[in-house]
C-alpha positions in Angstrom: -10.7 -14.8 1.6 -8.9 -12.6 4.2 -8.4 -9.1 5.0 -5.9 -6.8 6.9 -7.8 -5.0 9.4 -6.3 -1.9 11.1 -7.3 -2.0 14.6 -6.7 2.0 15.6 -6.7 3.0 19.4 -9.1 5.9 20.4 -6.9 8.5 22.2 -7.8 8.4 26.0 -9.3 11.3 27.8 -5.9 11.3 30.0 -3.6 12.4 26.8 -0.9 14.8 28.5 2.9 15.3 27.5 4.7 13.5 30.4 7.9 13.2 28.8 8.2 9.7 30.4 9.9 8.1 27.4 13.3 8.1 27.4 14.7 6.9 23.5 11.6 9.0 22.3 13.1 12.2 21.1 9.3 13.5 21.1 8.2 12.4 23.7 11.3 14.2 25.6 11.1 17.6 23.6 7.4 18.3 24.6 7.5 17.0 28.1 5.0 19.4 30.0 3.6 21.0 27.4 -0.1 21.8 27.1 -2.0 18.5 25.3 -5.8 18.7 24.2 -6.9 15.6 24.7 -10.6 16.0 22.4 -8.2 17.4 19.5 -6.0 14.2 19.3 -9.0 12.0 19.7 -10.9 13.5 16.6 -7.5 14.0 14.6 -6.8 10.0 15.5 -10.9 9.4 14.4 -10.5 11.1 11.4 -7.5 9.2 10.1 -9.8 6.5 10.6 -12.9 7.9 8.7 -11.1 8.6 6.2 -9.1 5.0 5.5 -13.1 3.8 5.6 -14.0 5.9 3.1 -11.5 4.8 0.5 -11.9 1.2 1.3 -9.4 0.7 4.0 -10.9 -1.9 6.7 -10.9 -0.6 10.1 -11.9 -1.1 13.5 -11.3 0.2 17.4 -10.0 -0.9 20.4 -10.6 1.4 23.4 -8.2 3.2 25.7 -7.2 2.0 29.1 -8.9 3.7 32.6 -6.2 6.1 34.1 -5.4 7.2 36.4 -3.8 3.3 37.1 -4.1 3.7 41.5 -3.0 0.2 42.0 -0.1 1.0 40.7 0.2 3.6 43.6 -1.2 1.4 46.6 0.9 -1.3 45.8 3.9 1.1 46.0 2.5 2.3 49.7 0.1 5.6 49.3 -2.6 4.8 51.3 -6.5 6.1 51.6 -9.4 6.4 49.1 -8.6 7.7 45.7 -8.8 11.5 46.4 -6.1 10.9 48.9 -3.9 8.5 47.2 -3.8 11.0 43.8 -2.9 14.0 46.6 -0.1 11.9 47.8 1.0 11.4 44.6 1.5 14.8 43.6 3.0 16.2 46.9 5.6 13.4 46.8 6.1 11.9 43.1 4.6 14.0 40.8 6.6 12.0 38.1 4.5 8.7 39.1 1.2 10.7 38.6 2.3 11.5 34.9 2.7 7.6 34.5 -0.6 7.0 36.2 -2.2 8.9 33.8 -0.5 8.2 30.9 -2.8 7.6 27.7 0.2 6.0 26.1 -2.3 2.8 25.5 -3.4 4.9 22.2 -0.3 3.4 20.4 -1.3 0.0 19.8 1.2 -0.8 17.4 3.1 -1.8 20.8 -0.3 -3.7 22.3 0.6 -7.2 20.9 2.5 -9.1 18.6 -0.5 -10.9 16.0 0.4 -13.8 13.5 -2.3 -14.7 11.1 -3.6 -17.9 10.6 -2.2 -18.2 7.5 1.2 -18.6 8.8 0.2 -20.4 12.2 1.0 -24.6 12.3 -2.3 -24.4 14.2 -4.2 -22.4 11.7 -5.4 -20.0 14.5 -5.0 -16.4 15.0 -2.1 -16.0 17.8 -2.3 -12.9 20.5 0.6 -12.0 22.7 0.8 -8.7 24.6 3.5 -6.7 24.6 5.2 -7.0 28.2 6.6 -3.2 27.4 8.7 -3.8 30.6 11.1 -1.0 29.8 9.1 2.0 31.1 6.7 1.5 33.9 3.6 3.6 32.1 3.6 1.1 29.3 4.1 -2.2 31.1 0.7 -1.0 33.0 -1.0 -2.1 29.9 -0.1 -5.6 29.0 -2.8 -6.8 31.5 -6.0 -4.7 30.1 -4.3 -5.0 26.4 -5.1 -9.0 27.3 -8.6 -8.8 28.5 -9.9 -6.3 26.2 -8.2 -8.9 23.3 -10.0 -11.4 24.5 -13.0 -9.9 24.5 -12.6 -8.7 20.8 -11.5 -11.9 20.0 -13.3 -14.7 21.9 -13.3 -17.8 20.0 -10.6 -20.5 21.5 -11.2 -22.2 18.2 -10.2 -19.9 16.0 -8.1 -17.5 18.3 -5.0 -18.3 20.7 -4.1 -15.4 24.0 -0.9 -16.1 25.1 0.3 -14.2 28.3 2.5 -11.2 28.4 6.0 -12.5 28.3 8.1 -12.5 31.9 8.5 -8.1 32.5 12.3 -8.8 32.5 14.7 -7.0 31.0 16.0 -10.2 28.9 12.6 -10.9 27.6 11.4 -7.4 26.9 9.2 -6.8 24.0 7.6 -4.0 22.6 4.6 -5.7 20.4 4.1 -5.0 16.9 6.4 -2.1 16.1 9.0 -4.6 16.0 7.3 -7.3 14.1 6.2 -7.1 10.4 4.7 -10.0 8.2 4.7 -10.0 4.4 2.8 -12.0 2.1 1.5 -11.6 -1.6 -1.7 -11.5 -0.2 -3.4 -12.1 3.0 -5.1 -15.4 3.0 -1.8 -16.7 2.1 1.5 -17.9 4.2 4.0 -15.4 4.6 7.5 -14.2 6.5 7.5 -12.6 9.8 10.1 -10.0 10.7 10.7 -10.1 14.0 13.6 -7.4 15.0 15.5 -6.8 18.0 17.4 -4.0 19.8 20.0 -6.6 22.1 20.2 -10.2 23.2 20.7 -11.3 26.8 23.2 -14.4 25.4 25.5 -12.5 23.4 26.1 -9.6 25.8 29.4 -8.7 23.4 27.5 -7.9 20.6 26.8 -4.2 19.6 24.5 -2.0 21.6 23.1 1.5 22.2 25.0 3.5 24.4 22.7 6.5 24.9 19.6 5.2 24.8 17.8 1.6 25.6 17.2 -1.2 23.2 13.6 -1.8 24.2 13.4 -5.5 22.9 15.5 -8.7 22.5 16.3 -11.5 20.4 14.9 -14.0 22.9 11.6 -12.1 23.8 11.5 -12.3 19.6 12.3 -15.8 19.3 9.6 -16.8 22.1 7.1 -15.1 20.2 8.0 -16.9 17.2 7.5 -20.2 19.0 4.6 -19.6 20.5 2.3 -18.3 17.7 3.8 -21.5 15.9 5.7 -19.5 12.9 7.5 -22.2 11.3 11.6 -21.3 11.3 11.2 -21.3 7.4 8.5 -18.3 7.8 10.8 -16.5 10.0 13.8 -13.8 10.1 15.5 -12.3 13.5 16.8 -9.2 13.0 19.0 -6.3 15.2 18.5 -3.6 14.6 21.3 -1.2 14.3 22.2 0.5 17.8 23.3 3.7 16.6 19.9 4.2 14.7 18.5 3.6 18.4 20.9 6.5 19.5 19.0 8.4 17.2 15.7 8.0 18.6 14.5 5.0 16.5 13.3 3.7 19.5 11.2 0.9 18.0 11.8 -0.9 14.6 8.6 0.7 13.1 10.1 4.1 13.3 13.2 2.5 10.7 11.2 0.5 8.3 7.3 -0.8 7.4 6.5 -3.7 5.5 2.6 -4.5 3.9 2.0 -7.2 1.8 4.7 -7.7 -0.8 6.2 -4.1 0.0 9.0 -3.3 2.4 10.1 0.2 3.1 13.2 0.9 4.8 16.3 2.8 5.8 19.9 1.5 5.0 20.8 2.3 8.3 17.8 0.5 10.3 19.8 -3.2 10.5 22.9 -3.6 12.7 24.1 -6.0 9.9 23.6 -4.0 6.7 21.6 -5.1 4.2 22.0 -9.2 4.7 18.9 -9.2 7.1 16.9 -7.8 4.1 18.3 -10.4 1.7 17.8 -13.2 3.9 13.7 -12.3 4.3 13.3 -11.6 0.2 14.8 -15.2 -0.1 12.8 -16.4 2.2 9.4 -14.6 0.7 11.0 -15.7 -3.0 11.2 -19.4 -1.9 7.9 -19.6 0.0 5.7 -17.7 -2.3 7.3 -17.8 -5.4 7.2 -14.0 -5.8 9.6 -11.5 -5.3 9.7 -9.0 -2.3 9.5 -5.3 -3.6 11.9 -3.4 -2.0 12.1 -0.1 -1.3 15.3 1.5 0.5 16.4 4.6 1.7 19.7 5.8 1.7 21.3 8.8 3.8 21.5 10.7 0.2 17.7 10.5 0.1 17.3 11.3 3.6 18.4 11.0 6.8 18.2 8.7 9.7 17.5 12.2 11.7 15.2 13.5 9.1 13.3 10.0 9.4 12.9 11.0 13.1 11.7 14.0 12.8 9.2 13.7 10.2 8.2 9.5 11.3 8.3 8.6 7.2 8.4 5.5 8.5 6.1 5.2 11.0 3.8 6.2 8.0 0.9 3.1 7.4 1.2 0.9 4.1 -2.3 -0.1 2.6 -3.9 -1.5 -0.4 -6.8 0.4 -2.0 -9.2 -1.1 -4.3 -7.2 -2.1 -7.3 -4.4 -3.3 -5.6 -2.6 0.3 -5.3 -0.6 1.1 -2.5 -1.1 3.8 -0.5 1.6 5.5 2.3 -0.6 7.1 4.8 1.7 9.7 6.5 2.3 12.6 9.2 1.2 16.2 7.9 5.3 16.7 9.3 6.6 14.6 6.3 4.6 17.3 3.7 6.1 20.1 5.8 10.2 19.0 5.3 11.1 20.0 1.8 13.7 16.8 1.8 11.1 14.5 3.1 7.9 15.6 0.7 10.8 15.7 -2.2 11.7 11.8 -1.9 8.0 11.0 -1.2 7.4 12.6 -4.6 9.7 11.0 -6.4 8.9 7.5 -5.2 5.3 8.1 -5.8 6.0 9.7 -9.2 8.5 7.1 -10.2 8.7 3.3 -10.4 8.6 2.2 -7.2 5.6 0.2 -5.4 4.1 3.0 -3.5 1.7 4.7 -5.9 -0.3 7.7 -3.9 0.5 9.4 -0.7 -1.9 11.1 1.5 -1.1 13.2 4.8 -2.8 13.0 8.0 -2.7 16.1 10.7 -1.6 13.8 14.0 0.7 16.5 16.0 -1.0 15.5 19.5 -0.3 11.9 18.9 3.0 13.2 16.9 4.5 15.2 19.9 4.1 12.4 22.3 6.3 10.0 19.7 3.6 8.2 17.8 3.0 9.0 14.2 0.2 6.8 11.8 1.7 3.3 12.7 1.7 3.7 16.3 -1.8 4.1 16.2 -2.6 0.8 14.6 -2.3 -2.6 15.3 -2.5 -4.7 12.0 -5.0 -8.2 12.5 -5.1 -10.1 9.4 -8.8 -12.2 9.4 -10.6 -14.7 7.1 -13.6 -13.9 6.7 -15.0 -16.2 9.2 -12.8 -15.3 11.7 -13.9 -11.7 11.0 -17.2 -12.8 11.7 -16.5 -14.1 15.0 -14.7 -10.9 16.4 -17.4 -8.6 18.6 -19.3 -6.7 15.8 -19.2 -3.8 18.0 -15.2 -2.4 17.3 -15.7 -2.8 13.5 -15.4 1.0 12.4 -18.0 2.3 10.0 -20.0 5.8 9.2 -22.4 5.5 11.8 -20.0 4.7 14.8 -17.6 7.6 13.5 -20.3 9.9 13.9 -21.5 8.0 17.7 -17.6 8.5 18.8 -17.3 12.1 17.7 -20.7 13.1 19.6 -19.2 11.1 22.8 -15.4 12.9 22.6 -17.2 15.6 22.3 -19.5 15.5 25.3 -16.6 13.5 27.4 -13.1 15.3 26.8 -11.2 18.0 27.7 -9.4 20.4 25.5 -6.4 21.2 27.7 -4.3 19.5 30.1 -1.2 20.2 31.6 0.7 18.7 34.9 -1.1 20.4 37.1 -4.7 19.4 36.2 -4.0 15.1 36.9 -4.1 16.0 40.8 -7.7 17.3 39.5 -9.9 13.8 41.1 -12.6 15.1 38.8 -10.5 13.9 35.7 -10.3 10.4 37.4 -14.1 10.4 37.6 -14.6 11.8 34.3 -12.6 9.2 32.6 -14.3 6.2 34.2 -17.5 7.6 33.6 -16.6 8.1 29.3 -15.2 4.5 29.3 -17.9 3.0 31.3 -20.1 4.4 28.4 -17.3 3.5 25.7 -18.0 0.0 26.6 -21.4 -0.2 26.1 -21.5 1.9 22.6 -18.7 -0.8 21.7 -20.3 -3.9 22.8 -17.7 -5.1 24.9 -19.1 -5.6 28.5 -17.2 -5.2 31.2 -13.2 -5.4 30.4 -11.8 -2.3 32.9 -10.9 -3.0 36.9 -13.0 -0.3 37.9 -16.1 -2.0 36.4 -15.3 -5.3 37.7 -14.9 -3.9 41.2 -16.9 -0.8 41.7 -16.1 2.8 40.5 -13.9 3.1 43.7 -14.6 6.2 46.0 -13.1 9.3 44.4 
């Protein structure tokens, strides 16, 4: 037996609107705004409670410390950390915002994961996501590792692979460009691995407003090194004027689960052969068919897709082999959106109920459901050798409310990261985030002291 697990990210105590993602139409539109960091955290925590209750496996990986200040010594500011955060923001207040960037929440970007299933090694494979294209993310590839190392610990049954090169012809961007499909999850499947550009064919079509965040060879790399057979893989661009748009990341185009895959006829630079080369290959390894499910402009468009994240909605199975789309209160809110939602649930196709979650914190950053959740498919005794302590259920719902509650803010804006007290405050919750979660020591700060703020 095996199981998809849906590892969510807690929401850090940081959260703030830095608008520092440029491609993220979001992200950009709130920049500055006010952000209540204990409000996304519970709305993230109660996506999860909820998925438990109705049989949806789930489990937690923590957020990263912030503010990052080795990020800031290493670029010259000098003293102990009261001084270095003053420095900051007197003379780059745009750094601070990326110091203190809870962006870590979105682990859909985290790592790319290939199941054992589909491994020539029959191990799990971890790679994390270099996310060299804006300087708050790639902070996160090095924690991302050790904390999945500590959630995952077995060299037997689990394979950490470094972060790829943080270059821009190797750039990757983790799971919201990678999707695997199977007809169910102890068995092989196909790995979608998609791309915004590639280093070797400069000539081929690009963005031109906005950056393609990942390439063909970062994609192909990935493929080699979780050992995905060629025959269990497809490369795919995706198309650059969808990227124009805003679809910054695949997962905001398209979502695949099991033998399901949801998609826009515009997410593909090359039209619809992408999507006929994976069902061929899912048809001739499994001997099922793919079920497809695809958009058109006439049902909605690639700007309506942005705005509401249909897309970056999650695809599970319930108990009885339904399939649910989890998705953004904003889908329920567009009359076009929640109209085509309807009718697919109401009609024929393979998505049978819809429910809608209220994520506007993590929403107005850029991240709907998906970002929030990085898919790990487990047998059972791979599950079994995880740390017990991330595995979501009742009682640790109700331990993480009590310590959002006692730990986090309710209102930040720019001003308030100069604060050192947040810096304190946030060491202090994930030093105590660590224990409750059975993970030891995994943060810089606990390795090395609690610095001198």
């Amino acid at each position: 037996m095996a199981r998809e697990l849906n590892f969510d990210g807690l929401v850090g105590p940081t959260h703030n609107y830095g608008g520092l993602s440029f491609g993220n139409v979001a992200s950009a539109e709130h920049a500055g705004a006010l952000s209540n960091p204990r409000q996304a955290a519970l709305q993230g925590l109660e996506k999860m409670r909820a998925l438990h209750a109705i049989g949806v496996p789930q489990a937690i990986l923590p957020p990263h410390p912030r503010p990052e200040l080795a990020l800031a010594r290493r670029l010259g500011f000098e003293g102990d950390d009261r001084e270095v955060l003053g420095r900051v923001a007197r003379e780059l207040p745009q750094l601070l915002a990326a110091l203190y960037s809870a962006s870590a929440m979105w682990t859909a970007n985290a790592a790319t994961v290939s199941p054992s299933a589909d491994s020539a090694d029959g191990r799990v494979h971890f790679t994390p996501a270099n996310l060299q294209n804006k300087i708050h993310r790639h902070l996160e590839a090095e924690t991302t590792a050790r904390v999945l190392r500590a959630v995952f610990p077995d060299p037997a049954r689990f394979a950490h692979h470094l972060p790829l090169p943080g270059t821009a012809a190797l750039g990757d961007e983790g799971a919201a460009n990678h999707t695997r499909l199977a007809p169910e999850h102890r068995l092989p499947g196909v790995q979608l691995f998609v791309y915004g550009e590639s280093a070797a064919h400069p000539w081929a079509p690009r963005p031109r407003l906005f950056p393609a965040r990942q390439t063909l060879e970062a994609s192909a790399a990935l493929a080699r090194l979780h050992r995905v057979p060629a025959e269990r893989c497809v490369l795919a661009q995706q198309h650059p004027e969808t990227i124009d748009q805003g679809v910054f990341h695949n997962d905001v185009i398209s979502v695949g689960h099991r033998d399901v895959f949801f998609y826009h006829e515009r997410a593909f630079a090359e039209g619809e052969a992408p999507v006929l080369e994976l069902a061929e290959k899912y048809e001739r390894l499994t001997g099922a068919r793919l079920r497809l499910v695809r958009a058109t402009d006439s049902d909605l468009t690639v700007s309506d897709a942005v705005a509401t994240y249909l897309f970056n909605s999650q695809l599970v199975t319930l108990p009885g082999e339904r399939t649910l789309l989890v998705a953004p209160r904003e889908c329920e809110e567009h009359p076009q959106v929640r109209g085509y939602v309807e009718a697919l649930v109401a009609g024929d196709s393979p998505l049978d109920e819809v429910r809608y979650f209220d994520l506007r914190q993590s929403m107005h950053g850029g991240g709907g459901p998906a970002c929030l959740r990085l898919r790990v498919v487990l047998t059972e005794a791979e599950e079994a050798a995880m740390a017990p302590g991330v595995r979501f259920d009742t009682a640790l719902g109700e331990r993480l409310v009590a310590w959002i509650e006692r730990h986090y803010r309710d209102r930040i804006l720019p001003a308030d990261l100069a604060d050192p007290a947040l810096l304190v405050e946030t060491r202090t919750a994930l030093d105590e985030l660590t224990r409750l979660l059975g993970l030891g020591s995994v943060y810089d700060f606990q390795l090395a002291g609690s610095g001198s703020a």
